[in-house]
Every structure is written in structure tokens, then in C-alpha cells.
C-alpha positions as CSV (number, residue, x, y, z in Angstrom):
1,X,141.5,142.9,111.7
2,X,138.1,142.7,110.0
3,X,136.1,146.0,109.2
4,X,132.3,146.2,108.7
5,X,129.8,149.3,108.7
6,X,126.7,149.6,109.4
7,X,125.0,152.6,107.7
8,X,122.1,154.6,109.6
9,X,119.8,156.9,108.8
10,X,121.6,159.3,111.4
11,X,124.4,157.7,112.2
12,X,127.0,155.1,110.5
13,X,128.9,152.4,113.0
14,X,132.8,151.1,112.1
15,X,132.7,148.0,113.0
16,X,136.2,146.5,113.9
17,X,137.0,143.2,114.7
18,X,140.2,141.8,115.8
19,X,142.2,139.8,118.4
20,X,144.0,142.2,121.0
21,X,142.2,144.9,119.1
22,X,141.0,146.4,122.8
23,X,144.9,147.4,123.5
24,X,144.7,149.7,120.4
25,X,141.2,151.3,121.3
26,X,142.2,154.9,121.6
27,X,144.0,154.8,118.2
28,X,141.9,152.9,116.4
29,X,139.0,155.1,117.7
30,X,141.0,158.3,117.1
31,X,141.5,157.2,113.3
32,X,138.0,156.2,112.7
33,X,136.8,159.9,114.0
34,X,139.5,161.8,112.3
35,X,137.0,163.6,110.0
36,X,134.4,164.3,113.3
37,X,134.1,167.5,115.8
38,X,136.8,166.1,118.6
39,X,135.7,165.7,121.7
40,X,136.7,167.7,124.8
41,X,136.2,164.5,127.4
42,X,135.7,161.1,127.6
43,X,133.7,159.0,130.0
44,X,134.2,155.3,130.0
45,X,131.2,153.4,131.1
46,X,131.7,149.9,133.2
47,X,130.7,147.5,135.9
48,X,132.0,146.3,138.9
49,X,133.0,142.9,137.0
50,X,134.7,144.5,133.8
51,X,136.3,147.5,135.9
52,X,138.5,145.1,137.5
53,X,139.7,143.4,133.9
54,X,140.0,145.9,131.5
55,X,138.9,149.8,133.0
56,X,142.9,150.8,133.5
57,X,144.1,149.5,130.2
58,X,140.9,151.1,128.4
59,X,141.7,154.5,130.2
60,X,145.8,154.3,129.2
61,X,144.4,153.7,125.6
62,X,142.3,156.6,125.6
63,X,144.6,159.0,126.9
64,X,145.5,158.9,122.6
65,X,142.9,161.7,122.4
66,X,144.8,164.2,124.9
67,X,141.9,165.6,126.6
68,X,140.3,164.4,130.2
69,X,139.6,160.9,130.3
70,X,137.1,159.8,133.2
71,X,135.3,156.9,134.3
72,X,131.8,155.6,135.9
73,X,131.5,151.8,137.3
74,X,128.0,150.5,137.6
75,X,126.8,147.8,139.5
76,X,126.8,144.6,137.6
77,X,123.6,142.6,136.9
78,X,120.6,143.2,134.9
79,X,118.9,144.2,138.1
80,X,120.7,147.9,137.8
81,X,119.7,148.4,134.3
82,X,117.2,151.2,135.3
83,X,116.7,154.8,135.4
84,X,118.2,155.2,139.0
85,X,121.8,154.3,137.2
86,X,121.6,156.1,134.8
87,X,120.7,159.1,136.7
88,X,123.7,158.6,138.9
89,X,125.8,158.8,134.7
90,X,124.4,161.9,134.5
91,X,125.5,163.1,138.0
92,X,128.9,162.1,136.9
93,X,128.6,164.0,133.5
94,X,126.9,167.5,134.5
95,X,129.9,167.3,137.8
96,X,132.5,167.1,135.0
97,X,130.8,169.5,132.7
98,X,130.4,167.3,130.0
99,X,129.1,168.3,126.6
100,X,126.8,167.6,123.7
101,X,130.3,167.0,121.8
102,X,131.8,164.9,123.8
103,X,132.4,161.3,124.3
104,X,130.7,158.0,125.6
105,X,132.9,154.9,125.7
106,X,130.5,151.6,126.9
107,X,132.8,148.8,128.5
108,X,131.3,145.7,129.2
109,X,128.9,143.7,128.6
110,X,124.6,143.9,126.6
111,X,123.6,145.5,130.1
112,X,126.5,148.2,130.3
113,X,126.5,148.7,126.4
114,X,122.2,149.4,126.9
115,X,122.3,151.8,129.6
116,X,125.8,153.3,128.1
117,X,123.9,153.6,124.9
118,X,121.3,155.1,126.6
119,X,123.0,157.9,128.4
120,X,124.5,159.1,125.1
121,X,121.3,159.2,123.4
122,X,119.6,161.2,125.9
123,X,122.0,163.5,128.2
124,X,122.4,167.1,126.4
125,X,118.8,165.3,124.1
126,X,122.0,163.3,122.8
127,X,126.0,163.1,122.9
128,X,127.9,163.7,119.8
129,X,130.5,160.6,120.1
130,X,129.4,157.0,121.1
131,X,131.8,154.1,121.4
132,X,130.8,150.4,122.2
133,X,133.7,148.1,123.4
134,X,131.3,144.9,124.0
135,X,133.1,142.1,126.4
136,X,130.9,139.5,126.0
137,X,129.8,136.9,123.6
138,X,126.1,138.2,123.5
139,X,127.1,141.7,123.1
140,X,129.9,141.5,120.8
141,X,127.3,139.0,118.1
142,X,124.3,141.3,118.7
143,X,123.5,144.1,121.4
144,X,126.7,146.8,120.4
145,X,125.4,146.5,117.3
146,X,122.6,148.3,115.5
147,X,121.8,151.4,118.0
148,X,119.3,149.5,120.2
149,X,119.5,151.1,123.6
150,X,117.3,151.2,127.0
151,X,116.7,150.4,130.5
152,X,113.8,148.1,132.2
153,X,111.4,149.4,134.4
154,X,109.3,147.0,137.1
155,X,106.4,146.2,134.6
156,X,109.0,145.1,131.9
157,X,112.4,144.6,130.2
158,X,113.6,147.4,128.1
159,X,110.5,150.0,128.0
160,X,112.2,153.1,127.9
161,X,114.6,153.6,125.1
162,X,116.2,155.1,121.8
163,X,117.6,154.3,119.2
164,X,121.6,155.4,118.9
165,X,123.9,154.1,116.5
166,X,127.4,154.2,117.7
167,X,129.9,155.6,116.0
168,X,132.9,152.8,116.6
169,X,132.3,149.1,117.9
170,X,135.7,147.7,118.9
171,X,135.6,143.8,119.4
172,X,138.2,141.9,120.5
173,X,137.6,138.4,120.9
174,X,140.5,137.9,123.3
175,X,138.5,138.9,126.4
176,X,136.2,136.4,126.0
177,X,138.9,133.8,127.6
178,X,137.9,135.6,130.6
179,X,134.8,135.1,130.6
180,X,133.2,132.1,133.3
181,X,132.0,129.5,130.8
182,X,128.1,130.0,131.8
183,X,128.4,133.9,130.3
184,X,130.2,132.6,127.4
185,X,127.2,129.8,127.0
186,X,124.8,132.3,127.5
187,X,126.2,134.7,124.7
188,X,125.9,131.3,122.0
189,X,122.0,131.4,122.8
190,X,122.2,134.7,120.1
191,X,124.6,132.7,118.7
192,X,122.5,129.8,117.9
193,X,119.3,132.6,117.4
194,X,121.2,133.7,114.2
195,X,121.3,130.5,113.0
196,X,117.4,129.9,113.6
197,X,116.6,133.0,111.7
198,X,118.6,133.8,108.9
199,X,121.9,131.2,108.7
200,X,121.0,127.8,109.1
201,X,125.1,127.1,108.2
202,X,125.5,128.7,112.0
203,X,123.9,126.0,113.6
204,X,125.8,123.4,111.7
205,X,129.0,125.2,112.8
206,X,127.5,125.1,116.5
207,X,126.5,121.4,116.4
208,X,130.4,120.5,115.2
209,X,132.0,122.2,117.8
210,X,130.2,119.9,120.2
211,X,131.0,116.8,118.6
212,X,127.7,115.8,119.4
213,X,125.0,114.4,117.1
214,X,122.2,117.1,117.5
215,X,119.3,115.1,115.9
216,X,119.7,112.0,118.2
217,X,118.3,112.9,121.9
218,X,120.5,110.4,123.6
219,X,123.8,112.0,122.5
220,X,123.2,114.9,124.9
221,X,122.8,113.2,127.7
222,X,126.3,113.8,128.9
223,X,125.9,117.7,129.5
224,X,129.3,117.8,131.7
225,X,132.1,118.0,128.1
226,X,133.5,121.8,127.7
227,X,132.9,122.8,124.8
228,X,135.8,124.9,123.3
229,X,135.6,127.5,120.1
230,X,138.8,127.3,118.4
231,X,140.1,131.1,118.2
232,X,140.3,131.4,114.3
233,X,136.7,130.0,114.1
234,X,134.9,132.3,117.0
235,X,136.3,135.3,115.7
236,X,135.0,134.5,112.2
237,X,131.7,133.5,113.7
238,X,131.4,136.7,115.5
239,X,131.9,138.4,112.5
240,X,129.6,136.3,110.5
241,X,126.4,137.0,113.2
242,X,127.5,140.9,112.7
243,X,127.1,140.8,109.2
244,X,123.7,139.2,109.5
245,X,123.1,141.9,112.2
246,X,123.9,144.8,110.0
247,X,122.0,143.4,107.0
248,X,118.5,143.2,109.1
249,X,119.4,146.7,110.8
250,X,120.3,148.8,107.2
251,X,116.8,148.0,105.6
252,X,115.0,148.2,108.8
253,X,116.7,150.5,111.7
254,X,114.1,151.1,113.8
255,X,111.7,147.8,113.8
256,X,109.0,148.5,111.9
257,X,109.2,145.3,109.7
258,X,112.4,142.9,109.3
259,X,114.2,143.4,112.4
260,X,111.5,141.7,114.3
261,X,112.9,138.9,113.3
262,X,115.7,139.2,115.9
263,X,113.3,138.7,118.6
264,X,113.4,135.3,118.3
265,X,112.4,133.6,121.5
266,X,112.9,136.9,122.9
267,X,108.7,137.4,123.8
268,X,108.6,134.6,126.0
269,X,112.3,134.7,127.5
270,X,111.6,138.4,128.0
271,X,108.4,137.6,130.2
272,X,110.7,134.7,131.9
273,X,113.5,137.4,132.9
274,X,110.8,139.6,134.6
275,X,109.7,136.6,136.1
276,X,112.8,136.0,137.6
277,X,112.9,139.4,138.8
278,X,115.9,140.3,136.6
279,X,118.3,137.5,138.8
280,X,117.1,134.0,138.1
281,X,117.7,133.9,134.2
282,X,120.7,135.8,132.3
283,X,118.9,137.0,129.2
284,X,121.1,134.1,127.3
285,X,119.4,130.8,129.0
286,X,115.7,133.1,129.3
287,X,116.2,133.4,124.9
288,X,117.2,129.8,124.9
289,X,114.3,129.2,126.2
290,X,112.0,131.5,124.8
291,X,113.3,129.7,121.5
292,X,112.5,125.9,122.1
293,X,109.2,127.2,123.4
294,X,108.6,128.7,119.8
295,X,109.6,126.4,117.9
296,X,107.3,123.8,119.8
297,X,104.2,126.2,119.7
298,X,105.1,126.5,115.4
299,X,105.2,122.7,115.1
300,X,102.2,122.4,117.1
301,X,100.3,125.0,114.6
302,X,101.7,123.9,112.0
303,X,104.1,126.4,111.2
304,X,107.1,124.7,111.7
305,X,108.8,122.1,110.0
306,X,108.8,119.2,112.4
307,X,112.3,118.5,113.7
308,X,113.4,121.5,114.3
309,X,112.6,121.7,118.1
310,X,114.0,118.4,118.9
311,X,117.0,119.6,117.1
312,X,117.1,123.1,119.0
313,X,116.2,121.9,122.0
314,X,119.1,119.2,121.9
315,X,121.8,121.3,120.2
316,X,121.2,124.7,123.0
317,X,121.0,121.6,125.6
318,X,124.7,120.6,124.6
319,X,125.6,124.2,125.7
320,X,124.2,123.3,129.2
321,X,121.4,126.1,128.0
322,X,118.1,125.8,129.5
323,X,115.0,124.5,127.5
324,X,112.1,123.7,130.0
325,X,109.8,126.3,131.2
326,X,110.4,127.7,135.1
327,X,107.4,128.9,135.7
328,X,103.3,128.2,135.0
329,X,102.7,129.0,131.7
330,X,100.1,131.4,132.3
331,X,102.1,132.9,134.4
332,X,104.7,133.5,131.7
333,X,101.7,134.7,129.3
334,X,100.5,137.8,132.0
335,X,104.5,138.6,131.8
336,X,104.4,139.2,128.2
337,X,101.7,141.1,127.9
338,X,104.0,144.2,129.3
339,X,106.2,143.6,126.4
340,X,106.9,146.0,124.0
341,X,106.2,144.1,121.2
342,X,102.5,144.2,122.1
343,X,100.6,147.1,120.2
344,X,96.9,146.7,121.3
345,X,95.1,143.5,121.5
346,X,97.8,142.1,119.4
347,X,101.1,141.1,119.8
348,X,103.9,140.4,117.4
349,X,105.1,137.1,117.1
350,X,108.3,135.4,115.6
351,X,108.2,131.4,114.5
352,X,110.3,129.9,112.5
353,X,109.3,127.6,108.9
354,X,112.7,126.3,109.2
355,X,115.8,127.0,110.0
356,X,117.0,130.0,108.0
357,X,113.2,131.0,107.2
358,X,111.3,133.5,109.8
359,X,107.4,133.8,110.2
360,X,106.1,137.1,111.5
361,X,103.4,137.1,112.8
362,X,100.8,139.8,114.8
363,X,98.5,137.8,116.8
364,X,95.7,138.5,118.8
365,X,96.8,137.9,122.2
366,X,93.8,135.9,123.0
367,X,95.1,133.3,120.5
368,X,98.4,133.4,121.4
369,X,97.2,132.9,125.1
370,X,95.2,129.4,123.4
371,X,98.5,128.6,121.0
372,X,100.3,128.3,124.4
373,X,98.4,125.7,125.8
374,X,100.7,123.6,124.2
375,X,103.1,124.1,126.1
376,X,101.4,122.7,129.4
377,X,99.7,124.2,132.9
């Protein structure tokens, strides 16, 4: 098992990483908040999908702690992250006389461990004892991690939030073999995101597991080969995207400056989600491509290097990831001006030079309306 911490300004995360780690949780948690107030209940936090995997082994494990152990399942799908769930969380808590010391344990996947996350930050103006047990690709490489936590509203994704570090983030690579291979694909888009940004190694690693030649367009024409992590080498990826994760998030917790950078194709692929009305796109293939569409408008201005979209493009397209715009492109450019990136008439914008290198940049939004042009009607 790997260890890593993340140290808040508030808060400090354990970070523990480790096949069948998720059949130890209680323990492991228990040891990890030896030195903390104790908590007098627990309520596990899941979906529909997860509950039916993992919610009775979670709750046995949990029962380490002695005290009540309960449990809420939300509807799956990024259509329920929104205030009316977690309202129905806080039903569940004030019924059961839950308290400010007391414990939140999210189950699932970036959508359960964001309203989770949520809950615990605001119920009681904040809950002593968070715990993130991501179940997903996506989440365990970047959402559990780093205290980001909110729900979307009609005019956008994510505009009501805080920021909560939790205390323990158990990931167990294991239940990813459960995963259906288009959640798994979608969790390598912030895979391959990592790799853009900070860790150009990443997308080297990426491109071998393929087998595919990622600078030559006509080796990824056949889309229809699995492609199959080896378990040593996803485990060690995970950890390695963490790392990078925790690196960004120490020197700049609550996004002022460096952790911009991890919104990487996220300003477009955010306006695409809303677009798709929360159902069309998984926030995986809208990133994807949110990214290609970045890296085309910084070649385009000059920003850059040329190469590095045909490379993207091909290497998230041997992941069966989408690359092509779904919708008008102005279309997509009215969608991102509810983003909460935008401050003003400008909004902040994230190219790449190359891969590894990062280019923030706070644009007027008339510009970055012309800049998209680029990308066609």
C-alpha cells in the first residue's frame, strides 16, 4: 500500500493507495483518525450503481468504529448532482440526529464524491470527519483529491461550492475491473489531462499501452482493440497523477493561481456538458474534448507547439474518446460564458506550449469568442 498526504491550510488528506484496500476501510480509517474527536455516526454516501457493488461490504467495514453506521443512495448520473439531492442528505442527517462531529463516508464515483463532499462542508456550516472512497478512474486520479466540492445548477456545472479537504481517501484499484470499459475510458481523459499539463512521461505511458503509434493518423483507425492497463502499472499511474494532484493543490488550495492549470479542456468540455443537458457527454469524453479543441485554438495562435493536437487528438481517439465538436461553436461559446472561471469580461484560459508546459491565460471574452473561430461554424 502507498501513502501520500496532502497538506491544507485547514485540513490534511491521507492518501492510501492499495489493491483490495476497500475491504480494510474501517480500519484503515479508524487508524488514520486515532489522534481526532471520534465520531458518534457514520453515513455512507452512494448511488444506485455503486450501492449494488460495494454499499454492504463498505457498511460491514465500518461497523470497526462501534457506533451507528447508516447509509443514503443517490440517484446516479450527473443529472442529480444539484441542490434537491443534497437536500434530501440532509433529511437523512437531521432524522438521524447527526452532528458537527460526526462522519461522512463518499462511495462512488466524481459526482457522489462532489455532492458527498459538499454535504460535509456545509450541513452543521461543516462536519468534523470526511472520507472519500473514489470508484472510478476519474475520481480516484483527480476529483477525491484536493477538497474540490459542489453541485451544478441549470445555468452551469459546479456553481455552488466549497472547498473541503477530506481527511482519508481510500483507493483501491481493484474496483475498477468493474467498471463498463466506456467509464473506465472516460476516467483516462484526466488521465491523459495530467500528462498535457505537468507529465509529459504520462502520455508516453498512455500511448504504449495502446500499442498504437500516436503520431501517425492512420494507426488509429481501428478504434475497436481493448485496451488493457496491466494492474502493477495502473496502480502506479494512479498514484503518479495523485502526486501531481497534490503538488498543484499544496501551493495553491483554493485556485487563485497554479491550480488553474487542472482545468485543462475543462472551459469548453464544461460548456459541452451543459449542452448536453448533463446526459449526452460523461465529463470524461466532454474534457477530451474540451482538450483537442485547446490545443487546436494554441496552435492556431501560436501558442502551441505544432504537433501536439494531432498527437492528442489521435492518442484520446485510441481510447474510443471523443475529439470533434457536437454542437455549433457559438453555441458552445454562450455555454461558457456561465462558467466559473469567467470573472468579468474576462475569462481564464488554459493552453498548453507543450506537453508538460501550461499557458495561463485571462482573456477578454470577446477574443476568445474571435480565437474560436478556428474551430469552425
Amino acid at each position: 500500500m502507498r501513502k501520500l498526504n496532502l497538506k491544507g491550510k485547514h485540513n490534511s488528506s491521507a492518501i492510501l493507495i492499495g489493491r483490495g484496500i476497500l475491504t480494510q476501510a474501517g480500519e484503515l480509517c479508524k487508524a488514520e483518525l486515532a489522534e481526532r474527536k471520534a465520531p458518534s455516526a457514520i453515513c455512507v454516501i452512494t448511488d444506485t450503481n455503486v450501492a449494488e457493488l460495494y454499499l454492504e461490504t463498505v457498511l460491514k467495514e465500518f461497523e470497526a468504529f462501534s457506533i451507528p453506521v447508516y447509509s443514503h443512495v443517490i440517484p446516479a448520473g450527473e443529472e442529480n448532482k444539484n441542490l434537491d439531492t443534497v437536500s434530501k442528505i440532509y433529511d437523512t442527517l437531521s432524522t438521524n440526529r447527526f452532528g458537527r462531529d460526526d462522519m461522512i463516508v463518499a462511495l462512488g464515483g466524481g459526482v457522489t464524491g462532489d455532492i458527498a463532499g459538499f454535504t460535509a462542508a456545509t450541513y452543521l456550516r461543516g462536519m468534523r470527519h470526511l472520507i472519500q472512497i473514489p470508484t472510478t478512474l476519474l475520481a480516484q486520479v483527480d476529483s477525491s483529491v484536493g477538497g474540490k466540492t459542489g453541485v451544478d445548477l441549470p445555468l452551469g456545472k459546479n456553481l455552488v461550492g466549497a472547498f473541503r479537504q477530506p481527511d482519508v481517501v481510500l483507493i483501491d484499484p481493484v474496483v475498477l475491473d468493474s467498471l463498463p470499459k466506456e467509464i473506465f475510458t472516460s476516467g483516462m481523459a484526466e488521465v491523459i489531462k495530467y500528462g498535457c499539463i505537468w507529465d509529459e512521461e504520462i502520455l508516453e505511458l498512455a500511448a504504449k499501452e495502446t500499442a498504437i503509434d500516436t503520431s501517425d493518423p492512420k494507426e488509429t483507425a481501428d478504434l475497436s482493440r481493448d485496451v488493457n492497463w496491466e494492474k502493477e502499472k495502473i496502480e502506479s499511474l494512479i498514484a503518479r497523477c495523485v502526486a501531481i494532484k497534490i503538488r498543484v493543490v499544496e501551493e495553491d488550495e483554493t485556485e487563485e493561481g497554479l491550480r488553474r492549470i487542472l482545468n485543462f479542456g475543462h472551459t469548453i468540455g464544461h460548456g459541452l456538458e451543459k449542452l448536453a443537458n448533463f446526459t449526452g457527454l460523461s465529463h470524461g469524453e466532454a474534457v477530451a474534448i474540451g482538450m483537442v479543441a485547446a490545443t487546436q485554438l494554441g496552435e492556431a495562435a501560436g501558442i502551441t507547439d505544432k504537433g501536439c493536437y494531432d498527437k492528442l487528438k489521435n492518442l484520446l481517439q485510441c481510447y474510443e474518446l471523443p475529439v470533434a465538436l457536437p454542437y455549433p461553436v457559438e453555441e458552445i461559446y454562450q455555454a461558457m460564458m456561465t462558467d466559473k472561471k469567467k470573472q468579468g469580461g474576462s475569462l481564464y484560459f488554459i493552453f498548453v506550449e507543450r506537453f508538460g508546459k501550461t499557458d495561463v491565460r485571462k482573456l477578454p471574452v470577446e477574443e476568445l469568442r474571435q480565437m474560436m473561430k478556428v474551430l469552425g461554424d
